[in-house]
N, C-alpha and C positions, 0 to 999 in steps of 0.2 A: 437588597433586591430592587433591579429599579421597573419600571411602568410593564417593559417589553416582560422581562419575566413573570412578572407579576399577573398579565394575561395570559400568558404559557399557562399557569399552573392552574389559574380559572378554567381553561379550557378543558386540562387535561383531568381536572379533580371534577368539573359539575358535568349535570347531568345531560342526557340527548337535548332538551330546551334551549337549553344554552350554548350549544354546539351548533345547535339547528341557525339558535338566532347571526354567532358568531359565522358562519358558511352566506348568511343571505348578506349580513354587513361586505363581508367580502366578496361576494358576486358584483353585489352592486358598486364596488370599486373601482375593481376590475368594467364593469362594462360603462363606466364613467371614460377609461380611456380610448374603447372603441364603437362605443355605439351610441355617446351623446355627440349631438349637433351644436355647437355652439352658436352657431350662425342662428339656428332655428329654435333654442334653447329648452328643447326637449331629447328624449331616444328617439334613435330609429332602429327597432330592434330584429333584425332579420330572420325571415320565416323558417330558420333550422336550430332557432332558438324558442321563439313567441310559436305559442298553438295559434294555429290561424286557423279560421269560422269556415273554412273553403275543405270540405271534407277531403277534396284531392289531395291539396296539400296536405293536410294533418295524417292521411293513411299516407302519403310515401313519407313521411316525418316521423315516426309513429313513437321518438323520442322524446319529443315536444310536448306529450301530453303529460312528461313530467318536469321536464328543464325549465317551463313557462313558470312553477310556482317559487323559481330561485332571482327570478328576474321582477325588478321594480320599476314605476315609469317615474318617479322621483324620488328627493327624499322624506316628502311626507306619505308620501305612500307605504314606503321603508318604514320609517319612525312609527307612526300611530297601527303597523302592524306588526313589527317587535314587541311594543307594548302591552297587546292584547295578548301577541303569542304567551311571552313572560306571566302574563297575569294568567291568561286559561293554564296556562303550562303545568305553571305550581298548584294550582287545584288540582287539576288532571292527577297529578303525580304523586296526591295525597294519600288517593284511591289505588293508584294502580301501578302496574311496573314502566322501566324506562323503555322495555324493548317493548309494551303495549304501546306506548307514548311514540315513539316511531311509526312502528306498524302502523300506525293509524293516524297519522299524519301524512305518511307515501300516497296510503291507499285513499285518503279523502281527497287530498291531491290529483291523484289520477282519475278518481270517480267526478270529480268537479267536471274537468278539463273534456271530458268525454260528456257530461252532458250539456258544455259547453257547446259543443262542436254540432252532438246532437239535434237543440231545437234551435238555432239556427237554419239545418238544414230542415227539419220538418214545420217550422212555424216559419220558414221562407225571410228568417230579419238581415238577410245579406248575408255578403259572402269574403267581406273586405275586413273585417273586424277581426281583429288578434287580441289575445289572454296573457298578460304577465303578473304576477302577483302572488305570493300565499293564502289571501283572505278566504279563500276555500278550505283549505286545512285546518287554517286558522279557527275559523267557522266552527269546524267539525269537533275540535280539540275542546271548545266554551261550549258546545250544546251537547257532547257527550257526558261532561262534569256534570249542567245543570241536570238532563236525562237523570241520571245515576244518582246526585243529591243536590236536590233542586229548593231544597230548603235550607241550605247550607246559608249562613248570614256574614254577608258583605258590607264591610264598612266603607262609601266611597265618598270620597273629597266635594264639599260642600254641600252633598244629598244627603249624608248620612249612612243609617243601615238598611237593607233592602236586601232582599232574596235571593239567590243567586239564580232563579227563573224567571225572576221579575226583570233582571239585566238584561238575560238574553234572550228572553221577547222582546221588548224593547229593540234592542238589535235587529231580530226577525221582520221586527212590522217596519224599521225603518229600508229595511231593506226591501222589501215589497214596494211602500209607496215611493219608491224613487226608482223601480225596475222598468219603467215606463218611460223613466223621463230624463234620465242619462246614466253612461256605464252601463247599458243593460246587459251585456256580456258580464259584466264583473257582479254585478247583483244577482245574473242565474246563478255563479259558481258559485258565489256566497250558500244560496237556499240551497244546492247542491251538497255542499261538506257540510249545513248544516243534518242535511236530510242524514245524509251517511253517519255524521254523529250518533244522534238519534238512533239509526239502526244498529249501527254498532255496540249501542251499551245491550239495545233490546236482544239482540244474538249473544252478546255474551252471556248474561243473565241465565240463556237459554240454556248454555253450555256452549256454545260455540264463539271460539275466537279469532276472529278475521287476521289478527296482527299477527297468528303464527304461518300464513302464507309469506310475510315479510322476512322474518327469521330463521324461516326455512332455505331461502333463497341468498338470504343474504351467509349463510352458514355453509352452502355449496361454493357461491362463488368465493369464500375464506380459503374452502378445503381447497379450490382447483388451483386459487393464486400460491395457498402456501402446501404444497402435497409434499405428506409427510415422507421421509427416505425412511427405508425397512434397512434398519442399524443387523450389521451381520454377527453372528453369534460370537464371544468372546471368551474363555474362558479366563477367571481370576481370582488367583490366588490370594487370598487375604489373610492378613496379620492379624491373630486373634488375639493379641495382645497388645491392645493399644494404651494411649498412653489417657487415664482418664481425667487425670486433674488439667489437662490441657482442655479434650473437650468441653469438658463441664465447663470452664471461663468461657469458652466460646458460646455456649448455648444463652446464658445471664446475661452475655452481654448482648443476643439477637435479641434476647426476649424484651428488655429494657426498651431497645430501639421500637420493635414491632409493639409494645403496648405505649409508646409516646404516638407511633403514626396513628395505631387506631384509638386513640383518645382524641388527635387532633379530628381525625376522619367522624367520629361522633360531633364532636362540637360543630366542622360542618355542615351535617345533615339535620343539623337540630338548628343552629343560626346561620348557618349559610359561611361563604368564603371570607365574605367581609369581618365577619366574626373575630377571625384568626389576628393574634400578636403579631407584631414585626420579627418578632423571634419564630415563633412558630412557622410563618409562612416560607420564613429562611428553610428552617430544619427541614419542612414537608418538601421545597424545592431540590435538597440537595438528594434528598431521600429518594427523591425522585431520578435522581439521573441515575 
C-alpha cells in the first residue's frame, strides 16, 4: 500500500476531526494557487470567500459566514490550528458522538462569524477588516470539553500535568489581553466559539442539543441529492429448495471476513490508524473497495 493509499483509508476509516482537519489542509492548497500574492507574500482573499466587517457586504454574502472558517491567512495559522483542532477533537470525542462533533463545530463557526460582523458594526472598530480562520470553532470544540469535564488531567510537553480548565483559561485570558492590541477581529471570534462552547454543553445537560439542527439539514439535503425511486411491485417466484451446503460455505466464509474487519475497526478506535499492521491496513483497504 503506498502513502496515497494510505491516506485514502485514514480519511475514510477516521472520524469527522480528521476529515474536518484533512478539507482545511486542502482548502488551503487549493487557495495557495489563487489567492496567494507572491509578489506581496501573503493572501488576498476575496470578499465571497473572507466574512467581511462591512455588514453590507456580509448580508449580500450570507455564505461567508461559513466558507471564512475553511480559509487560512498562512501556514502557521493552518498548522498551530489543526493541532489544537486534533487535540480538542479527541477529548471532545471521548464524551460525545461524531455527528455532536460536527454540529457543533458548523454551528460555533457560524455563531463566531456573525458576532464577528456584529460588534464591529455596534462598537464602530471599522469596516475594512475580513475573518478567515477556524480558531472560533476551534475555540468552541476545547471549551465545550473543558465545560463538560474540566478536571480531566493533561499531560503536556515540558509543563507537565494540569487540568484541562486550567489550559483553556489560560487560552481565554490570553485571548482577551491581546483583543486590544492586534487581530482583534480574530480574538472576538475566538471568545465567540468560546462562548458557544460553554453554551452548548450548558443546553445539552439541559436536554437540549444544538447539533441535531445540523443533522437535520444535513439528512434533508442527503434525501433531496439522493431521492429514493419507488421500486414497482414484482412478483417472484422462488425455489424452496435450495441448495444448502452451498449456502452455508457462503455465510463462514462472510462471517470470517466481517469479524477480521471489525476486530481491525476495534483496534482502531482503541489505538487509532497508526496502530494497524502493514498487512491489516492492506486487507481493510481492499475491504474497502
Amino acid at each position: 500500500m503506498n502513502i496515497l493509499d494510505d491516506l485514502k483509508m485514514q480519511y475514510k476509516m477516521g472520524g469527522f476531526e480528521q476529515k474536518i482537519i484533512y478539507w482545511n489542509i486542502g482548502v488551503f492548497l487549493v487557495s495557495i494557487l489563487f489567492f496567494y500574492q507572491f509578489k506581496l507574500g501573503g493572501f488576498n482573499f476575496p470578499n465571497w470567500i473572507s466574512l467581511s466587517s462591512n455588514p453590507t457586504i456580509a448580508l449580500t454574502r450570507p455564505w461567508t459566514v461559513l466558507t471564512y472558517s475553511f480559509f487560512h491567512g498562512g501556514f502557521f495559522h493552518l498548522f498551530f490550528n489543526m493541532v489544537v483542532l486534533n487535540f480538542s477533537g479527541r477529548i471532545f470525542l471521548t464524551f460525545f458522538s461524531q455527528k455532536q462533533f460536527l454540529g457543533l463545530y458548523l454551528l460555533s463557526g457560524i455563531f463566531a462569524g456573525i458576532v464577528f460582523v456584529t460588534s464591529y458594526f455596534v462598537f464602530g472598530l471599522g469596516k475594512n477588516s475580513i475573518l478567515v480562520g477556524a480558531s472560533g470553532a476551534i475555540m468552541a470544540i476545547l471549551i465545550a470539553s473543558a465545560t463538560y469535564s474540566p478536571f480531566m488531567n493533561l499531560r503536556l510537553l515540558l509543563i507537565g500535568n494540569v487540568k484541562l480548565w486550567q489550559f483553556a483559561f489560560v487560552i481565554l485570558v490570553l485571548d482577551l489581553i491581546q483583543i486590544l492590541a492586534e487581530n482583534t477581529g480574530g480574538h472576538i471570534a475566538h471568545l465567540a466559539g468560546a462562548f458557544f462552547g460553554f453554551a452548548y454543553i450548558k443546553l445539552l445537560l439541559n436536554g437540549t442539543d444544538l447539533s441535531k439542527a445540523v443533522t437535520f439539514v444535513m439528512d434533508k439535503l442527503s434525501n433531496f441529492s439522493n431521492p429514493k425511486k419507488a421500486t414497482p411491485f414484482k412478483k417472484v417466484h422462488r425455489n424452496y429448495a435450495p441448495s444448502y451446503e452451498k449456502s452455508t460455505s457462503k455465510i463462514v466464509i462472510k462471517d470470517k471476513a466481517q469479524q477480521q474487519i471489525d476486530d481491525i475497526l476495534d483496534k482502531i478506535s482503541q489505538s487509532g490508524y497508526d496502530s494497524l499492521t502493514k498487512e491489516e491496513k492492506e486487507f481493510l483497504f481492499k475491504a474497502g473497495k
